[in-house]
Structure formats: C-alpha cells, structure tokens
N, C-alpha and C positions, 0 to 999 in steps of 0.2 A: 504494500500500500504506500504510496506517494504521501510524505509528508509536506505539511505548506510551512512557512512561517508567514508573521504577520509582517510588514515593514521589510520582506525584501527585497535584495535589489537584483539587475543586472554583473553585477558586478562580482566573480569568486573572488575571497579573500582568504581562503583558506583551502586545504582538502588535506583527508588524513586517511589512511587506507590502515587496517588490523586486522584480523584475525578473530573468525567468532568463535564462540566458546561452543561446545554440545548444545548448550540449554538455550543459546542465541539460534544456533543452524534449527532444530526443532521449533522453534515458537517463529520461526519466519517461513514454515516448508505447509503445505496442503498435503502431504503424501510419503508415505512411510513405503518407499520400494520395497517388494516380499515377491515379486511373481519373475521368476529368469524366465519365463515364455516371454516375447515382446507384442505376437500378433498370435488369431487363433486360425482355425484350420481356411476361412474364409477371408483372411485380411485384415479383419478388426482387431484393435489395439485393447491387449486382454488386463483386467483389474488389480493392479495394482502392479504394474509393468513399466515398463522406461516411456511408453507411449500412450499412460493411463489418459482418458477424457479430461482428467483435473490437473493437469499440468499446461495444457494448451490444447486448443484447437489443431488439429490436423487434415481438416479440411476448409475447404476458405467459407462454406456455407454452415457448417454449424457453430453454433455460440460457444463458447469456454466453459467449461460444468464448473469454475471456480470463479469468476467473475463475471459473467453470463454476456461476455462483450463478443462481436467478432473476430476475425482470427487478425485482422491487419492492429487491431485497437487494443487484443490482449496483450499484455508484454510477457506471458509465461510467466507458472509460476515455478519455484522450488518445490526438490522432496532430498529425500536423505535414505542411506542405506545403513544399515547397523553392520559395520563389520565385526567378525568373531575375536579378532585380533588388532592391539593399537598400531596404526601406520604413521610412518614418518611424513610431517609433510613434506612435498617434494621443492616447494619454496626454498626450505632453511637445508638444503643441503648442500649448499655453496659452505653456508657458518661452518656446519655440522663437520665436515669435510677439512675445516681450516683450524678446527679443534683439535681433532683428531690426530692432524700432524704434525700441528704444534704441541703434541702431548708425549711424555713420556711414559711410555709401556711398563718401567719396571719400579719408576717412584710415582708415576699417576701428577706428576705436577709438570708446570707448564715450559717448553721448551725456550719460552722467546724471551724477550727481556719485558721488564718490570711495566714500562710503559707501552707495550702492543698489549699485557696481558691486563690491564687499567680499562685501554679502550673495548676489547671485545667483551670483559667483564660489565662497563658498562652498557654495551648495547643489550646484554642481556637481561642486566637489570631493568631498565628500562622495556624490554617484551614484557617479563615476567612484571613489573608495574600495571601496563598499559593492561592485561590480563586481568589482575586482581581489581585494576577499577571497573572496569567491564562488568564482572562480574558482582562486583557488591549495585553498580549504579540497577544490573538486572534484578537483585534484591529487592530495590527502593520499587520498581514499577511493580 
C-alpha cells in the first residue's frame, strides 16, 4: 500500500535502503508460497503457487484477487516462502567474504590492522543498529 505524507514535495531529500526483518517480509506479503506445482493440468495458475491469482493478474482482462485493480494498474503484490534452513543473504557476501580473509583460522582474530578492523566493525554495528531499531519501531505499530 502507497503511503502519502501531508506537505510533500517534489523534491527527494533523502533515501535509505535496509533490510526487512521476518516479521517486516510477513506483515507486507498476501501469500505464504506452499504449492511447487506452478500451473495445473489445463494452464491455470494452481493455489498457492509462484502464479497464485493474489499476487497479480496474469491476464490483462481479469482484476487482481488482492486489490481488485486491472492488471496494467496492479503493481503486484509480495508472498514469502518458509525455508527449512537459514540462508545467507547473497547481498553481504562481498563483507562476508572480506571477513573471512581477513580472519585468522587458528586464533579467530582479525588479520588487518587496528584501523580497517574499527571500520568494518563499525559498519557492522551500524547493520546490527539499523536492525534492532527496525525492529522495536515494528513493536510500537
């Protein structure tokens, strides 16, 4: 859903891009992926499938079963899949990767000097911030 504000303008002054949390991706999605069929034996897009009705129109003359708009006016929506095991996002795996080899195998502490390991310490701080405010601001709603 398109939030408005009151008072604004043409003008960005800002933009901030992060990472949702579980209980952000859920409470923004219409549909809980469960069906690995995509289509059934006639073409049709089967319930609860990568091409369910509530995700978007699929064809240009029926309405969207999640916002009842047509299909050029829907803008789709999200669903989410439960996987069985945690995955690495594949974003942080430039960092993940620059840890790694900055890292010493057999004392576990950091190979570079004092001041690279300041800087990546704090971007991390700074994820793991940006995270826990996320998370208590979804508290307060």
């Amino acid at each position: 859903m398109a939030q408005t504000t009151e008072g604004a303008s043409e003008i960005v002054e800002g933009l901030r891009f992060s990472f949702m949390t579980d209980e952000e991706v859920r409470k923004h999605n219409v549909l809980k992926i469960t069906n690995p069929i995509l289509l059934d034996s006639v073409g049709r897009p089967m319930p609860g499938g990568l091409y369910d009705p509530l995700l978007g129109p699929m064809d240009e003359q029926a309405p969207c079963k999640s916002c009842g708009q047509q299909s050029f006016q829907c803008p789709g929506h999200c669903g989410h899949i439960d996987l069985v095991s945690p995955v690495y996002n594949p974003l942080l795996f430039g960092m993940l990767f620059t840890l790694i080899r900055k890292t010493c195998f057999f004392c576990r502490h950091f190979r570079a000097g004092k001041e690279k390991v300041n800087v990546c310490t704090s971007k991390l701080m700074k994820i793991a911030k940006d995270t826990n405010q996320r998370k208590r601001n979804a508290r307060i709603l």
